[in-house]
C-alpha positions as CSV (number, residue, x, y, z in Angstrom):
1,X,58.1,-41.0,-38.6
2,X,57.8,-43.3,-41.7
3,X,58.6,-47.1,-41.1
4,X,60.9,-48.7,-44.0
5,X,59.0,-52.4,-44.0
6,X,62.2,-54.1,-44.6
7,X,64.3,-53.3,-41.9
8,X,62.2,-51.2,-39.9
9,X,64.2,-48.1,-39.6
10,X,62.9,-45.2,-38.0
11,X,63.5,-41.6,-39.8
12,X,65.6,-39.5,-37.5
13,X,63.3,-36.8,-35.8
14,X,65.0,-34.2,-32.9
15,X,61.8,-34.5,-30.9
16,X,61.2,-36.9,-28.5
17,X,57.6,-36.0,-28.4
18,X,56.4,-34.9,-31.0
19,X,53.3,-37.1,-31.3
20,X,52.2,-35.5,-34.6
21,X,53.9,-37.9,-36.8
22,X,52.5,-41.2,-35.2
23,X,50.6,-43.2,-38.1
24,X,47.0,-44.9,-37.5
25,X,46.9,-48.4,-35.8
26,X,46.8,-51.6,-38.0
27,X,43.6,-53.2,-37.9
28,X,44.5,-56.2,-35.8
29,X,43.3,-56.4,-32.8
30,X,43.6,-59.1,-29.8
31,X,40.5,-61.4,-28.5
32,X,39.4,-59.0,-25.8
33,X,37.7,-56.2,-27.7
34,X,36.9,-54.4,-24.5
35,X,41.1,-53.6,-24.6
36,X,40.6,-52.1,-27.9
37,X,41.9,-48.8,-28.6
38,X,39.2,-46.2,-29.4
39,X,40.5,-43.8,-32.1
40,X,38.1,-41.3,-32.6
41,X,34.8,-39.8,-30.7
42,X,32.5,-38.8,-32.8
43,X,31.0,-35.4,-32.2
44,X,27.2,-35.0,-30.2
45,X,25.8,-32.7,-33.0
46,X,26.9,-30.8,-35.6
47,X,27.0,-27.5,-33.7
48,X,30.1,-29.9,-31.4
49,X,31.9,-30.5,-34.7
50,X,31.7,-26.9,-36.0
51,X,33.0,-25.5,-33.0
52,X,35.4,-28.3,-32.7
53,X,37.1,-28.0,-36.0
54,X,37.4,-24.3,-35.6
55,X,39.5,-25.3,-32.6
56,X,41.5,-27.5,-34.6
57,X,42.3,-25.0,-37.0
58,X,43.8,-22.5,-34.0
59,X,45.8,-24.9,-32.9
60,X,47.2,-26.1,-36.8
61,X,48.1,-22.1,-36.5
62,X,49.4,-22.0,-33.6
63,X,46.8,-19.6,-32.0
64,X,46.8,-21.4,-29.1
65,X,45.5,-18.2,-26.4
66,X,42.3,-18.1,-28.9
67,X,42.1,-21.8,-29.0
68,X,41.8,-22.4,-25.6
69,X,39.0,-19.5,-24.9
70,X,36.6,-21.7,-27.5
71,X,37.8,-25.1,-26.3
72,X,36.9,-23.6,-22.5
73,X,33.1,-22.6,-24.2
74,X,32.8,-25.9,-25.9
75,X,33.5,-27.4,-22.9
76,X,30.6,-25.9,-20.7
77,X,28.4,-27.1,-23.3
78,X,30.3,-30.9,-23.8
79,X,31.7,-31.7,-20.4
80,X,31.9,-35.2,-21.2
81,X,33.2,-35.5,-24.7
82,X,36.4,-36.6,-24.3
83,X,38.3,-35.2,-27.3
84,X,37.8,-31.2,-26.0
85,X,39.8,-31.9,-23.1
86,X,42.4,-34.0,-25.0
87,X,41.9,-30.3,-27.2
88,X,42.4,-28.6,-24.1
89,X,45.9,-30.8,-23.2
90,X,47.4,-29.8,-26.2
91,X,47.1,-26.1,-26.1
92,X,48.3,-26.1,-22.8
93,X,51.4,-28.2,-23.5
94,X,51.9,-25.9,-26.2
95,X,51.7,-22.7,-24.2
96,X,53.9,-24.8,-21.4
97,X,51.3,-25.0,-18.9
98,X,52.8,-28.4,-18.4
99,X,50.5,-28.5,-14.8
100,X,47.0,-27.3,-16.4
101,X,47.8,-29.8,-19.5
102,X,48.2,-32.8,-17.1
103,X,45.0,-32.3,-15.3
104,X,43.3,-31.7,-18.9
105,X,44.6,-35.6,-19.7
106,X,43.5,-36.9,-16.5
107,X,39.9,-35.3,-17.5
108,X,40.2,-37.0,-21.2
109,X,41.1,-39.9,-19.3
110,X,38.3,-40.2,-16.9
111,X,35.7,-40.1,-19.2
112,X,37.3,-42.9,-21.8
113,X,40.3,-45.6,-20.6
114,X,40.4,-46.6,-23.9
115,X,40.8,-43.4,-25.9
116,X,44.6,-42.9,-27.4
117,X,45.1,-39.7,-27.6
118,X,44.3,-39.2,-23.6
119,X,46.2,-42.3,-22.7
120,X,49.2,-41.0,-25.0
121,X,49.2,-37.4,-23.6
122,X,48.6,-38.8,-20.1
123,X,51.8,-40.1,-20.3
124,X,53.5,-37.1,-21.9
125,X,51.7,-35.1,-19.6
126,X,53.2,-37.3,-16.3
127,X,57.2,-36.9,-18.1
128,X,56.8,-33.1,-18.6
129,X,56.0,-32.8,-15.0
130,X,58.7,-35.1,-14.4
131,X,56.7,-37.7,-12.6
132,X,58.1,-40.3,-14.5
133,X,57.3,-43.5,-12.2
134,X,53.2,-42.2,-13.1
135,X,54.6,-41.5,-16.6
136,X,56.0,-45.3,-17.1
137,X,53.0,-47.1,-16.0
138,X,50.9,-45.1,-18.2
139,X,52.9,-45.8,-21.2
140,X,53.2,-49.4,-19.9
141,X,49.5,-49.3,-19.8
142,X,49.3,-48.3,-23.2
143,X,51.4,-51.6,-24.7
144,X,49.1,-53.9,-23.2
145,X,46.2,-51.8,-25.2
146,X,45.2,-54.0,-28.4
147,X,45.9,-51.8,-32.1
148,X,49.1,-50.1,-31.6
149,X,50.8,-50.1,-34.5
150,X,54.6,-51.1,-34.8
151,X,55.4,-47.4,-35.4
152,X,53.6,-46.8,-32.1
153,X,54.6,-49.9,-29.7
154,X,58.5,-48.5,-31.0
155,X,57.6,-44.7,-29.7
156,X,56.4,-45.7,-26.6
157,X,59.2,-47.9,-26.3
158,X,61.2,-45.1,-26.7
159,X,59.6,-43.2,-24.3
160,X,60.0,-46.1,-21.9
161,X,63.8,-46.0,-22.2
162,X,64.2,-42.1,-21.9
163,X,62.2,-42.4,-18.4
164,X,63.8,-45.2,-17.0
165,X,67.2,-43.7,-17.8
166,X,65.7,-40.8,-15.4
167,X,64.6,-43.1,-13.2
168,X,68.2,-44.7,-13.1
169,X,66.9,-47.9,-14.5
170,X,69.7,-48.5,-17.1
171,X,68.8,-51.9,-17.2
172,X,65.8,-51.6,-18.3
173,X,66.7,-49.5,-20.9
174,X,69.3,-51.6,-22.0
175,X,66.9,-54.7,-22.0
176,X,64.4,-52.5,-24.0
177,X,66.9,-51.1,-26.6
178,X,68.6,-54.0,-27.3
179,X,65.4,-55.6,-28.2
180,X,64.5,-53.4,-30.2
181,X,68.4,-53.4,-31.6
182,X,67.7,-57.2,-32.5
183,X,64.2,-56.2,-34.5
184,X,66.5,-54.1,-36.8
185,X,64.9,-51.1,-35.5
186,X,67.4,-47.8,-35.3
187,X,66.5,-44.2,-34.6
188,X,68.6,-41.4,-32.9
189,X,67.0,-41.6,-30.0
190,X,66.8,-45.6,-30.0
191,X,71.1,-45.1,-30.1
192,X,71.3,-42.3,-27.8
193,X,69.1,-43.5,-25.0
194,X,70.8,-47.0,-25.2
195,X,74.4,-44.6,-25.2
196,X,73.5,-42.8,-22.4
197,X,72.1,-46.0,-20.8
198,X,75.5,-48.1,-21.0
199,X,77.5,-44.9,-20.1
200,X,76.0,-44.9,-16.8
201,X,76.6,-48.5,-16.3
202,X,80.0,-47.6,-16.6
203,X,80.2,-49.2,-19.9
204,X,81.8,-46.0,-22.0
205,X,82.9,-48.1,-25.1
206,X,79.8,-49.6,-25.4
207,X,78.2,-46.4,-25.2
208,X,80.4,-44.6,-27.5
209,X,79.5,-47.7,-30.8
210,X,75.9,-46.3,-30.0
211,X,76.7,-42.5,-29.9
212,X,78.5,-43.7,-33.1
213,X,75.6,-44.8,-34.5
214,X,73.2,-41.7,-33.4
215,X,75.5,-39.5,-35.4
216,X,74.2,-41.1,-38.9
217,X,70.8,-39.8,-37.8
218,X,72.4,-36.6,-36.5
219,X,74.9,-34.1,-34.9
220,X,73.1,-32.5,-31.7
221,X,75.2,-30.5,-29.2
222,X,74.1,-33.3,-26.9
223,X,75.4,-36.0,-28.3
224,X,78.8,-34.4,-29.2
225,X,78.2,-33.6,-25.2
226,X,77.7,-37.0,-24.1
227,X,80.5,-38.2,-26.2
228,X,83.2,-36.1,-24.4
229,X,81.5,-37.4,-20.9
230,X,82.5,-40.8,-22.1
231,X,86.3,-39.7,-23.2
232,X,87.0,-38.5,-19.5
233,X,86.1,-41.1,-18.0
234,X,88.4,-43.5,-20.8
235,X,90.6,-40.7,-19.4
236,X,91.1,-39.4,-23.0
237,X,90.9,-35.7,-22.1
238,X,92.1,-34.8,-25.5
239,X,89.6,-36.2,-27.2
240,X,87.1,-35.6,-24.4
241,X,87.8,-31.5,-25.3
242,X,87.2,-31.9,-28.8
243,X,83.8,-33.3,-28.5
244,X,83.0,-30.8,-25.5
245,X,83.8,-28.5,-28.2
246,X,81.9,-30.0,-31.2
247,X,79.0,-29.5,-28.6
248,X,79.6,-25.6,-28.0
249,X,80.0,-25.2,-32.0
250,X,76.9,-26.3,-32.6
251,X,74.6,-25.0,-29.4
252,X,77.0,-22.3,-27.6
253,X,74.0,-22.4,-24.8
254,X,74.5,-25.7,-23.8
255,X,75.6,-26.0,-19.9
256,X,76.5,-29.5,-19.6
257,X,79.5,-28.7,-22.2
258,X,81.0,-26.0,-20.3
259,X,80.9,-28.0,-17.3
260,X,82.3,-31.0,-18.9
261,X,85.3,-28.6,-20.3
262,X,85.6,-26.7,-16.8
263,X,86.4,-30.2,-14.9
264,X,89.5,-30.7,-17.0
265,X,90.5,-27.1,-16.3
266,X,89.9,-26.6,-20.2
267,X,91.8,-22.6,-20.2
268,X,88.9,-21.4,-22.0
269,X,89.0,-18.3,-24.4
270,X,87.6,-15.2,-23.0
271,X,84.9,-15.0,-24.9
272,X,83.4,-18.6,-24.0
273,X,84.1,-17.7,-20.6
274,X,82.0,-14.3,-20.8
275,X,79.0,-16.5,-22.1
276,X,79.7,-19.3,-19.4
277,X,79.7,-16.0,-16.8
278,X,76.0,-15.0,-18.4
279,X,74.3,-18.3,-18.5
280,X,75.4,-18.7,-15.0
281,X,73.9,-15.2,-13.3
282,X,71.0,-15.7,-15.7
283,X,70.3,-18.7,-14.8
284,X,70.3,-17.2,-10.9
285,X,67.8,-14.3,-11.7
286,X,65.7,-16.3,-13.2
287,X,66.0,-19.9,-12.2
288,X,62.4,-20.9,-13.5
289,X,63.1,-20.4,-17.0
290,X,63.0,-23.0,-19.3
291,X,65.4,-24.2,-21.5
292,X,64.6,-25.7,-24.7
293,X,67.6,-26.9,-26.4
294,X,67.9,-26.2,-30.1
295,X,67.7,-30.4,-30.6
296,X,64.6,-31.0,-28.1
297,X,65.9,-34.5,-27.6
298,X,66.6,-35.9,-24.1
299,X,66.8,-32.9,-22.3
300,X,63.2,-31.1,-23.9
301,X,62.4,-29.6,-20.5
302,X,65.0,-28.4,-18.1
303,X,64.7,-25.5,-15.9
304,X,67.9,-23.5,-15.7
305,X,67.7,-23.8,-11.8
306,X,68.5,-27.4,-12.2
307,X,72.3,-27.0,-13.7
308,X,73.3,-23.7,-11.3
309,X,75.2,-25.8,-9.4
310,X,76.9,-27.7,-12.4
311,X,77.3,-24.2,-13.8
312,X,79.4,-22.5,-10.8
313,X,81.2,-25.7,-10.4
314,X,82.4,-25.0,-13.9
315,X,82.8,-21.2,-13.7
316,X,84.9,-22.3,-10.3
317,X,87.3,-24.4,-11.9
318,X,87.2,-21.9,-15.3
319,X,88.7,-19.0,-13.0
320,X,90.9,-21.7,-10.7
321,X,92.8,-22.4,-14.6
322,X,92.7,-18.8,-15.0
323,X,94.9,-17.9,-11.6
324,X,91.3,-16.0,-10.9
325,X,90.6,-17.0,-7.3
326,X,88.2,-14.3,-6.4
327,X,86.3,-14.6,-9.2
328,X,86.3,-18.6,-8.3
329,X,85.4,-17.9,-4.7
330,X,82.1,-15.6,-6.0
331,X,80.8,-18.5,-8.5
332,X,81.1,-21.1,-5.8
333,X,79.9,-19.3,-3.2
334,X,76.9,-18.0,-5.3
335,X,75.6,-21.8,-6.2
336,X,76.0,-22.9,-2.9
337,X,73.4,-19.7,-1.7
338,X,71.4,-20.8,-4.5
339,X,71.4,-24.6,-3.7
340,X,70.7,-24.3,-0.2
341,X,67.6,-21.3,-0.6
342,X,66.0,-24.4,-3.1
343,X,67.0,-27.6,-1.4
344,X,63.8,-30.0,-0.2
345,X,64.1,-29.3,2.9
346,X,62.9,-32.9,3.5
347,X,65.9,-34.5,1.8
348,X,67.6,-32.8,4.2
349,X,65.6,-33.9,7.1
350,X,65.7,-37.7,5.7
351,X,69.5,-37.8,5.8
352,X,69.6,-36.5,9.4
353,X,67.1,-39.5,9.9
354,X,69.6,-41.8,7.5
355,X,72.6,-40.7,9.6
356,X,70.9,-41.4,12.7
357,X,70.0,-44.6,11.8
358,X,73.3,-46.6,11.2
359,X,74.6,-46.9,14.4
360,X,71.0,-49.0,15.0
361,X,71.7,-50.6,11.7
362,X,75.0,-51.6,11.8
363,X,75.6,-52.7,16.3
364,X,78.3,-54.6,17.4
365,X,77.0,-57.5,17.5
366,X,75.8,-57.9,14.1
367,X,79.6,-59.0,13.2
368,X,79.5,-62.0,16.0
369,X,78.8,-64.9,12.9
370,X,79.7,-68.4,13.6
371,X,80.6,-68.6,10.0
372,X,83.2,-67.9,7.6
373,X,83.2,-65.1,5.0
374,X,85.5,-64.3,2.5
375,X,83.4,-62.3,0.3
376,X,85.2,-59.2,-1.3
377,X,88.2,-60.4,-1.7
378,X,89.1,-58.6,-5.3
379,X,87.1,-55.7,-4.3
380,X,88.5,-52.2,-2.9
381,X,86.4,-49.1,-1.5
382,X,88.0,-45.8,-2.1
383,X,85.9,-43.5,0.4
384,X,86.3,-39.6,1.2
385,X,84.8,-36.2,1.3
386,X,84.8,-34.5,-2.0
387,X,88.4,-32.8,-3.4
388,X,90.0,-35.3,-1.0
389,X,91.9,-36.3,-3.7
390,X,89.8,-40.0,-4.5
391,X,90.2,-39.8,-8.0
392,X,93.6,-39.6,-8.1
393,X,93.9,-42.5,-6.0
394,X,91.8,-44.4,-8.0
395,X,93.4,-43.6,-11.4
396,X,96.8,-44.6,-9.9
397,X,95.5,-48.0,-8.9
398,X,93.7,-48.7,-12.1
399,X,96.9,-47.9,-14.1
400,X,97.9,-51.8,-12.9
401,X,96.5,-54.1,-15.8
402,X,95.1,-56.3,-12.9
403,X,92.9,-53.2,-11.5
404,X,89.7,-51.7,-13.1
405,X,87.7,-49.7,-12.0
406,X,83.6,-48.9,-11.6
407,X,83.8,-45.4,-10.8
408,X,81.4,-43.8,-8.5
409,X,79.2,-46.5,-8.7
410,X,75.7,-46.7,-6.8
411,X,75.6,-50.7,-6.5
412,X,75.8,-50.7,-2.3
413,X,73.9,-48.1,-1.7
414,X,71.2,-50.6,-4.3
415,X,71.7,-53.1,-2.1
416,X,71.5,-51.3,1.2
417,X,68.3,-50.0,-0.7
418,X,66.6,-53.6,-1.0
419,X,67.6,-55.1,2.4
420,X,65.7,-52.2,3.6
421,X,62.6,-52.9,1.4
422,X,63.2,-56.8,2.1
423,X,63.5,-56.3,6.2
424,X,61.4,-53.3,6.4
425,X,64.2,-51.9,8.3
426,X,62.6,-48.5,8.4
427,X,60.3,-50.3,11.4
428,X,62.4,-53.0,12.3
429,X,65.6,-51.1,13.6
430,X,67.3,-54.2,13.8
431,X,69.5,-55.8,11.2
432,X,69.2,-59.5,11.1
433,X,70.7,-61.1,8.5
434,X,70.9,-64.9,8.3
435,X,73.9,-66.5,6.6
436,X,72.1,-67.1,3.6
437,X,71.1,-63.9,3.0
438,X,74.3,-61.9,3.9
439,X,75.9,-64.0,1.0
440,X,72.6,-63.0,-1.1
441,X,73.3,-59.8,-0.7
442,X,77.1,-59.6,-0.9
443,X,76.4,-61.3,-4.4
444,X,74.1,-58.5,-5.5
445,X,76.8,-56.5,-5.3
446,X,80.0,-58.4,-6.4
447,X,77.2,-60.0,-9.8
448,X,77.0,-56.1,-10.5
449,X,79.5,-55.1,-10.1
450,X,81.6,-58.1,-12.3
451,X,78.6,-57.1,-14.7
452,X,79.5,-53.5,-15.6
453,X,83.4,-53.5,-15.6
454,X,84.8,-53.3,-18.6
455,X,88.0,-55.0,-18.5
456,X,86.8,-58.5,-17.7
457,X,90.5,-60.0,-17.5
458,X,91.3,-57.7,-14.7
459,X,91.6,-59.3,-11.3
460,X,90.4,-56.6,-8.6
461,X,87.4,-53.9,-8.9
462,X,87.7,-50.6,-7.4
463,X,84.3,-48.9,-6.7
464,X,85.4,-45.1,-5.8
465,X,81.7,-44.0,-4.7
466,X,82.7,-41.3,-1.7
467,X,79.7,-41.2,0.1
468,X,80.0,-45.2,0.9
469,X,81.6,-44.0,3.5
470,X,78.3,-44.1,5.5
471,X,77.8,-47.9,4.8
472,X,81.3,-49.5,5.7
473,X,79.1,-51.2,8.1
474,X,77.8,-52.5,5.5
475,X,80.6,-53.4,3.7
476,X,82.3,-55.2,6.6
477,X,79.3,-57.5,7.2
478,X,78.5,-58.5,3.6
479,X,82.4,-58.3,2.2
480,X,84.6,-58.3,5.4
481,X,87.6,-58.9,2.9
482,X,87.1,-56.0,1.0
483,X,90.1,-53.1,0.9
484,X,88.9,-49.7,2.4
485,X,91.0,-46.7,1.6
486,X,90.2,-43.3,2.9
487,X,91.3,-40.6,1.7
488,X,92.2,-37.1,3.9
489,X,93.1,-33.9,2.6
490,X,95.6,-32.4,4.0
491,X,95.4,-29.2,3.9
């Protein structure tokens, strides 16, 4: 990446982390010099650097096998020179030992806290084993290291955002990007991850100006992807197909299209529908395989075992438009084996526990206040099992221009989440709340919820999240006004 010095415009690159490209530090440096970065170990002897450039070579050519049997020798001889095992990390990562290549940066590490490279490919090496909360505070250990250069503080900025969109911080991202918006910074994946960001705050206009802006850097299948997840939600489905389309066009791989295009009962041709078919049993047989998309942005490593379920969803409703009910049956049926031979058994376990828990949570007498409440007056809770028919419900109440809607938003289960943390309620059974803090709360949620609406004139706020049905406790202590509807399918 090459910085423009007058408005500090990053030249679009399709990989998130590609470190390559990252220029040398400035030569500034803050007043504690034992923060300072350290660049470059020199080698032991000049048998070390011999051996060591040889190395280098391998890897420039992509021999990475051969590189790593003389990085191993040069390490028996130079345990603690940290730049072999950064050498080490990087043949790994490239031969996708994404395990063996963290434990070569925690080595690098180890022996120098101050050496870039291992804090750098610490953090990389954290996100490709999708440990982001480690990866974060590495990378946010990294800022607070004197001599990054502006090209650098914006890359691990960048990084920053793509993990806390991960994480489900969208805030954060937000507060990142937009900060770096306001320092006339831009990138693709500055716009994307600050689109993808807004789009799960429910914010799909917002999010579309920034996909907007993404496309001047360039067209990836998942943008043109993320782009139709907007339109259905602005219930523009014709629009929303187009873009689904654009995606297909340009990567004819790429799952979460299909899937996008399968929940509208998009009739699809029979030749997409034979490739949607192959992903999908490929994808079974061989769940471990990873998928590198052609645009190795925000996606760059996703196991095919981690969309099976998106996928027969899709295939489901594919046949469904198709009049195709046995086919439908057989793609449902075969993600849901697959989903429940690979589930954590101990999410399981903890949602037994979660279950078993509300009735302590949420006794009678929690709801004997000496107080009034009329918190939740403009808000309404549209609960129900999946294919209850919820959605329609809700897009029949929002067509009033006093209703809008938040979707299926995760704002009470957020709250339910820090009264927990707050009351320790995982020991303490008990909920006691005083009056103060059941208004606290209740203004959590009503703050966020006002927040990410879109249509600020409208009066009341529907939050269709089905599974709130386990906290209308909940709901009836901090917003006893509130409108519940359930909804019943019937058949």
């Amino acid at each position: 990446m090459i910085k423009d010095k007058e408005n500090n415009s990053i030249n679009k690159s399709n990989k998130l982390f590609d470190v390559s490209n990252i220029i040398q530090s400035s030569n500034s440096v803050k007043q504690n010099p034992d923060n300072n970065l350290i660049r470059k170990f020199y080698p032991p002897n000049i048998d070390c650097e011999k051996k060591y450039n040889t190395i280098n070579e391998l890897i420039k050519n992509e021999k990475y096998e051969k590189a790593l049997y003389e990085i191993n020798l040069l390490i028996e001889d130079y345990p603690n020179w940290p730049p072999v095992w950064d050498a080490k990390y990087i043949a790994l990562d490239k031969l996708r030992n994404y395990e063996g290549a963290l434990e070569s940066a925690k080595k690098s590490f180890s022996l120098s806290e101050n050496f870039y490279n291992a804090i750098l490919h610490l953090g990389n090496g954290y996100l490709n084993n999708q440990k982001f909360n480690e990866a974060v505070k590495v990378y946010e250990y990294l800022l607070n290291k004197n001599g990054l250069s502006t090209q650098e503080e914006f890359q691990i900025n960048i990084y920053l955002m793509s993990l806390n969109n991960s994480l489900s911080n969208y805030e954060k991202t937000v507060l990142i990007g937009e900060r770096l918006v306001t320092q006339n910074f831009s990138s693709y994946l500055l716009y994307m991850s600050l689109g993808v960001a807004y789009s799960f705050l429910r914010k799909n206009k917002v999010s579309n100006s920034y996909y907007e802006k993404a496309l001047k850097f360039d067209e990836t299948s998942e943008l043109y992807c993320s782009m139709g997840e907007n339109y259905v939600e602005l219930n523009l489905k014709d629009k929303a197909k187009k873009y689904f389309r654009k995606s297909l066009e340009l990567n004819n791989d790429f799952a979460p299209a299909f899937y996008g295009l399968s929940i509208m009962r998009y009739d699809y041709e029979n030749d997409y529908l034979s490739k949607l078919k192959k992903i999908f049993d490929e994808s079974i047989q061989d769940p471990d395989t990873y998928v590198i998309n052609k645009s190795e942005t925000m996606r760059r490593v996703l196991k095919k075992g981690a969309i099976i379920k998106e996928l027969g969803y899709g295939l489901f409703n594919a046949f469904q438009t198709k009049e195709d009910y046995d086919q439908a049956f057989i793609a449902l049926k075969k993600a849901n084996d697959f989903h429940h031979k690979t589930i954590d058994k101990n999410i399981i376990r903890r949602e037994i526990n979660h279950f078993k828990g509300f009735p302590l949570y949420f006794p009678k007498n929690l709801y004997e206040k000496d107080f009034e409440n009329n918190k939740g007056k403009n808000i309404i809770f549209i609960l129900g099992l999946p294919r209850s028919g919820s959605t329609l419900v809700e897009q029949i109440l929002s067509s009033h221009s006093q209703v809008t809607s938040i979707g299926e938003s995760e704002l009470l289960a957020k709250v339910f989440q820090n009264i927990i943390d707050e009351k320790d309620l995982v020991k303490n059974s008990n909920l006691l709340l005083t009056k103060a803090e059941i208004f606290k709360y209740a203004d959590q949620y009503i703050n966020g919820a006002n927040e990410v609406v879109e249509d600020k004139k409208a009066n009341i706020i529907i939050d269709k999240m089905p599974t709130n049905f386990r906290l209308i406790g909940l709901i009836k202590l901090l917003m006893p006004e509130a409108k519940i509807i359930h909804t019943i399918r019937d058949p």
